[in-house]
N, C-alpha and C positions, 0 to 999 in steps of 0.2 A: 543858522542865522535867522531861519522864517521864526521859528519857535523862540526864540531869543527876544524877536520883536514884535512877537506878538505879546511877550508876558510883561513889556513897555506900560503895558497896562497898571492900573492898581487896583491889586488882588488882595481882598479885603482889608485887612489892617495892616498889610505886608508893606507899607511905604508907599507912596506917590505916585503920580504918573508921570513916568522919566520923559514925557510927549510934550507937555504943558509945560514944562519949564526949560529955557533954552541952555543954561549951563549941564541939567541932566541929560539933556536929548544927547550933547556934544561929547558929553563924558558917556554915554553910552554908544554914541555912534565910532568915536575911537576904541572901545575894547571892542567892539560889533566887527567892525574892517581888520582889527590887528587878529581877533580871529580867524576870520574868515580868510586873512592874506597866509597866516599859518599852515590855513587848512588844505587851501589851493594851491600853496607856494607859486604866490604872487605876491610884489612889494605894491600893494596898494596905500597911498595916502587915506585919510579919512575924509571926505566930504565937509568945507564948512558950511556949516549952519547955519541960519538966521531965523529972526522971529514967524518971517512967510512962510517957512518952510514945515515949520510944527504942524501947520492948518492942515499942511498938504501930508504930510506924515498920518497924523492921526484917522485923515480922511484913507489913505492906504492901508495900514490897520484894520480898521475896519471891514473893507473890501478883502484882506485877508481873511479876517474872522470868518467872514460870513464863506467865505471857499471851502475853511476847515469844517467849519457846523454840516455843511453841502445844503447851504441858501442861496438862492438865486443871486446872483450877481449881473448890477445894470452894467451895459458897455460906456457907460457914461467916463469911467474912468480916466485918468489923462494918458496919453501913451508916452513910454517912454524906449529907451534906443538900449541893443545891447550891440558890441562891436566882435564880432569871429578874431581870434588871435591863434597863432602857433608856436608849442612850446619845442624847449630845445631838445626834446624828444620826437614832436612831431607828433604830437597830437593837440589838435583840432580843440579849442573850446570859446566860450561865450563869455563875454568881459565886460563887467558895468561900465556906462560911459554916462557922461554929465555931470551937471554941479548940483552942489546941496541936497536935497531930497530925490532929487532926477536919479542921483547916483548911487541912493540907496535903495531905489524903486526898481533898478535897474538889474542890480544886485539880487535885490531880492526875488522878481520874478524870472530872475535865469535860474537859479536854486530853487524854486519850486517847478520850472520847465523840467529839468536835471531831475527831480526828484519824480514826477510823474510819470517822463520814461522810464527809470529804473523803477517804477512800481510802490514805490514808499512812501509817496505822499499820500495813503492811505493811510501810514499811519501818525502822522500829527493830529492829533485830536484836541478835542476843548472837552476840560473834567466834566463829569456829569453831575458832581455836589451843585447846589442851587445856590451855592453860597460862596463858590469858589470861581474864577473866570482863565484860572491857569491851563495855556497850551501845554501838551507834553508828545511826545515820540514814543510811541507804543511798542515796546519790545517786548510784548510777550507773545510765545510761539505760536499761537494762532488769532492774533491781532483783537482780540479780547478785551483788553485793557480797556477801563471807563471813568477811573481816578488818575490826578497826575501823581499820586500819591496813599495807595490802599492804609498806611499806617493814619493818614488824619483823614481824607476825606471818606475812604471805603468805608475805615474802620466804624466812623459815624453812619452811613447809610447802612453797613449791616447790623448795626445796633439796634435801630430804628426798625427796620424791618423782622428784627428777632423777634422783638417787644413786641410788635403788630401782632405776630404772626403766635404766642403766646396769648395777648389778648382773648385773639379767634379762637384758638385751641380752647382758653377755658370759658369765655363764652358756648360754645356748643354743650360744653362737660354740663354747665350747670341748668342746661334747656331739659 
């Protein structure tokens, strides 16, 4: 869900920022929770929306981002509530509560909580193309990964870097 909303964003020519317009914030915020309710096996409703709420959205994002990059982050933040629930197995967990953006703030930093204890939110990263703004989940075996994507973003930075690195080579050859 963190990675889902952070790519809310618009990544370069890939379409819009689903933040800034309140029918796509709402149409993303329902497949966001219908996932997330899948994932959990929880029947959560989606959060409605309104125009206040994008401000507060985007300003979240943000404060996101800058957690993934590992930027400092001011406590200025708004604070939001998560409520303890038990399921019908009897296990213990953390449950978004509040309306509109509250609930998806709520949401989202229990899932990043969740994700820091288990040790993984190391790997949500932001590409490292200069041209790309997409988060991605780093599944490679030794948490290495720097593209959300080695086929377009890598493939262009080891290109760049061949060609460099061919330059230098025959620059010296012809010294």
């Amino acid at each position: 869900m963190v990675q889902d909303f952070l790519n809310t964003v618009r990544i370069g020519s890939y379409g819009p920022d689903l933040l800034t317009d309140l029918e796509l914030a709402r149409r993303w915020a329902t497949s966001a929770v219908e996932s997330w309710s899948a994932v959990n096996g929880v029947d959560a409703s989606p959060p409605v929306l309104n125009q206040a709420d994008l401000t507060r959205l985007q300003a979240l994002r943000e404060t996101i981002a800058k957690l993934v990059a590992g930027d400092p982050v001011t406590s200025g933040s708004a604070s939001v509530s998560a409520s303890f629930a038990v399921s019908e197995s009897g296990d213990v967990r953390l449950e978004p509560v509040g309306s509109g953006w509250r609930w998806l703030a709520s949401a989202l930093w229990t899932e990043i909580l969740l994700s820091q204890q288990a040790n993984t939110w190391r790997r949500v990263k932001r590409c490292h193309s200069p041209h790309c703004d997409s988060t991605f989940y780093d599944r490679s075996k030794n948490n290495s990964g720097v593209w959300h994507d080695v086929k377009t973003c890598g493939n262009a930075a080891n290109l760049r870097a061949s060609r460099a690195r061919r330059r230098a080579s025959a620059n010296q050859t012809d010294r």
